[in-house]
N, C-alpha and C positions, 0 to 999 in steps of 0.2 A: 658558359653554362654553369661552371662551377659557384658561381657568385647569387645564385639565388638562394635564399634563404629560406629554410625548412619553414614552414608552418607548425605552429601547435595548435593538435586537436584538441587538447585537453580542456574540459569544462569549467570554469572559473568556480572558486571556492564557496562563492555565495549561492551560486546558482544550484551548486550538489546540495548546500545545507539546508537551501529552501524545498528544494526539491523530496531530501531528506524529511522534513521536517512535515509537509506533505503526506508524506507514505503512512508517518506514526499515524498523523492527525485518521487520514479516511480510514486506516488500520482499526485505529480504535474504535472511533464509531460505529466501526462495521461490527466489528467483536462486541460492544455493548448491544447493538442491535441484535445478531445471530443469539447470545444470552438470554435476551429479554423477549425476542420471538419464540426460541426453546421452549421458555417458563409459559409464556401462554401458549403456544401450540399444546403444550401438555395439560393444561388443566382448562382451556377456552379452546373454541373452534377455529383461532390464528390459523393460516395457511403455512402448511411447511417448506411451500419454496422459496418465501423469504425466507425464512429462516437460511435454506441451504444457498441462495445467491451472496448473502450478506457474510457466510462464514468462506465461500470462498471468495468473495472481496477480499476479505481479511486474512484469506492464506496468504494470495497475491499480492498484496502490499506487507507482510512478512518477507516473504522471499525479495520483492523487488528491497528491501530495506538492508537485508542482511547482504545481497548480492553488492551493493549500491557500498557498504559500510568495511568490508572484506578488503 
């Protein structure tokens, strides 16, 4: 029994960086969108729960980025 060989969980480097790379991408566009819904919800009659979906999109892919990079 002693002769089995551990398994690695560990997620292959390409896969974190895509993954990574990922999180900026929808981050962003969420954060450009929640901005840009902001600006018109304040001076046009935009809906402001885009606005509040799209800014916590963009918490959420913060945290998972920073959690993901630590």
């Amino acid at each position: 029994m002693s002769d089995i060989s551990k398994r690695t969980t560990r997620t292959p480097r390409r896969v974190r960086e895509k993954r990574a790379n990922q999180l900026v991408l929808v981050g962003g566009v969420a954060g450009l969108v929640a901005v840009v819904g902001f600006l018109l919800a304040l001076f046009t009659g935009f809906p402001g729960s885009i606005v509040l979906l799209a800014a916590i999109v963009c918490g959420v892919c913060i945290y998972l980025f920073r959690k993901m990079t630590s």
